[in-house]
N, C-alpha and C positions, 0 to 999 in steps of 0.2 A: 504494500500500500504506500503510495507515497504522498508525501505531505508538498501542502502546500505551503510557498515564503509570503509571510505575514506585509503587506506593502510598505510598512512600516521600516520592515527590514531592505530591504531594496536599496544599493546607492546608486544614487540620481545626480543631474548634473547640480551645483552649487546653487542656481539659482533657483531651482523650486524647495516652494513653504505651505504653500496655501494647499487647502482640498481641490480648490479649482486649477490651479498652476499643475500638483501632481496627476491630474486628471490629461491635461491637454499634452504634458510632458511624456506621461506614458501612453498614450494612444494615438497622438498625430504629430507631434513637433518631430520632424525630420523624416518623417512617411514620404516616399515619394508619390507627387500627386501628379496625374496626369488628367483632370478631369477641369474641363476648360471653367466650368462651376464654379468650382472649387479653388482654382486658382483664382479666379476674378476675386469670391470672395475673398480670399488672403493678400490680393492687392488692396483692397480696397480697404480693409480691415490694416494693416500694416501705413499706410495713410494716413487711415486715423487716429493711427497712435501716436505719429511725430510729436515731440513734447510730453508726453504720458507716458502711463508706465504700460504694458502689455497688461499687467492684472487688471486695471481699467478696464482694456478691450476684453479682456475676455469675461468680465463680469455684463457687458453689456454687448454683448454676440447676441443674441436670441433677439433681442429688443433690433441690432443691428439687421437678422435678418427678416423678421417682418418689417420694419419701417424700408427695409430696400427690397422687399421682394422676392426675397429669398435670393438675392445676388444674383437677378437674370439681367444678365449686361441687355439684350435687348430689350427687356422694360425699363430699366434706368437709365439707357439711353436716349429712352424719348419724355423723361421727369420733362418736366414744365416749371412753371413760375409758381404757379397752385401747390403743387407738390413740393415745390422747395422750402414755400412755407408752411407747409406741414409737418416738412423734417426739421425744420429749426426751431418749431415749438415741441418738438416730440423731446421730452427729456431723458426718453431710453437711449440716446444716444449722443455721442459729442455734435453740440450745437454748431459749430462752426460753421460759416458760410462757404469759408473758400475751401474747406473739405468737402462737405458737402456738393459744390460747382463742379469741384474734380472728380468728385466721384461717377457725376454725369458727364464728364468731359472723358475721360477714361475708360467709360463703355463704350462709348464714341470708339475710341482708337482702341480700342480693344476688340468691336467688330469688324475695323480693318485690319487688324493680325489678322482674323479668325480667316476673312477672304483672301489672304494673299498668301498666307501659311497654312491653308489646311485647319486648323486648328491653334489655339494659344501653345498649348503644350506642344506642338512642333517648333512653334517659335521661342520659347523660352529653354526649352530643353536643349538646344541649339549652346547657347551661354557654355554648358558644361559639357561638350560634345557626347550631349544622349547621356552623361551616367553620373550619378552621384558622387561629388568631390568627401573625401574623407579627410578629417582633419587627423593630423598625423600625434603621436606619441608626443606629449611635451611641446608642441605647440600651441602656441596662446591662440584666444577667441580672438577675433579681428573685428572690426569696426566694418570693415571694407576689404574687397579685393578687387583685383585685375577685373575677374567676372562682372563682380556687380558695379563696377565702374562702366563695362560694356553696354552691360543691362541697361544703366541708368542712362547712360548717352544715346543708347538706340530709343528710349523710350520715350525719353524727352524727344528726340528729333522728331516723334510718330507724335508727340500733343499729349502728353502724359505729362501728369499734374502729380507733386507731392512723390516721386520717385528720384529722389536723390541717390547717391550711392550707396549709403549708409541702411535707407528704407527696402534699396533693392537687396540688400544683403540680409536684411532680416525676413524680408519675404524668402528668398533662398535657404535659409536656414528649416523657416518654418513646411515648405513644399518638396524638403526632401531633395532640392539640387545642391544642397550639400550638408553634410551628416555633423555639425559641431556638435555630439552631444561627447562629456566629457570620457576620455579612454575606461576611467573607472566606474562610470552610468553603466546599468542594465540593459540599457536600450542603443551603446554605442554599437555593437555587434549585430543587435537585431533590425536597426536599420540601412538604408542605401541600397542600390541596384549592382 
């Protein structure tokens, strides 16, 4: 018979605390995702984080995906004036204007990847040639790299709002095109392609 490890017992990377944090940590941060959905929402969701913390976003995800729709880039793409005011008084979510604008500017360019690449996830998978970058032994977490300098400059030039380098790397992180979870995490091994 064997037993099962209490989650308790489990080491995790340095940053998770919370029930919610080890929830998102052990089930999706660093999954590769190839599901054009799903990326949109972790764009758009990593966005809204600029200036906050991620436990923010991830305490207001659920509120995030009804007030957007369930993250269908082609219904957020066609928000209106009506609708923008409804998301800035909606308090389940970060009020922001110019988040909010980009988020509708972003599905915009986001259903031009879709047409010109096939899919988001052809086009972003592209960044890591097809496979999940592993962070090596003893090297530090990065802010940024080469990748998501590419990212962020390719995506700015396509009309993408709120994708800096730094944003494009934490989207990366969190979609699995590249594995930071730390060597001594339970989940270093079990994720990447």
């Amino acid at each position: 018979m064997s037993q099962s490890i209490s989650p308790t017992a489990l080491r995790r990377c340095h940053w998770v605390g919370t029930e919610l944090s080890i929830a998102y940590h052990d089930r999706e941060w660093g999954v590769p995702i190839r599901d054009d959905r799903t990326l949109f929402e972790f764009l758009i969701l990593e966005g809204a984080q600029a200036g906050l913390s991620w436990e923010t976003i991830l305490r207001k995800r659920e509120n995030y995906r009804a007030a957007f729709d369930n993250f269908e880039p082609g219904v957020v793409a066609r928000y209106d004036q009506r609708k923008i005011k409804k998301l800035l008084g909606d308090a389940g979510i970060i009020r922001n204007r110019l988040k909010i604008n980009s988020a509708i500017e972003n599905a915009k360019a986001f259903l031009e990847i879709q047409k010109e690449f096939g899919s988001f996830a052809e086009y972003v998978w592209q960044f890591v040639n097809g496979r999940t970058i592993k962070r090596k032994r003893g090297a530090a977490v990065k802010a940024y790299t080469a990748e998501s300098n590419a990212l962020s400059t390719d995506l700015k030039r396509r009309g993408f709002k709120f994708a800096g380098s730094t944003i494009c790397y934490s989207f990366m992180q969190a979609v699995g095109l590249v594995n930071d979870h730390e060597v001594s995490c339970f989940r270093y091994n079990q994720v990447g392609e």
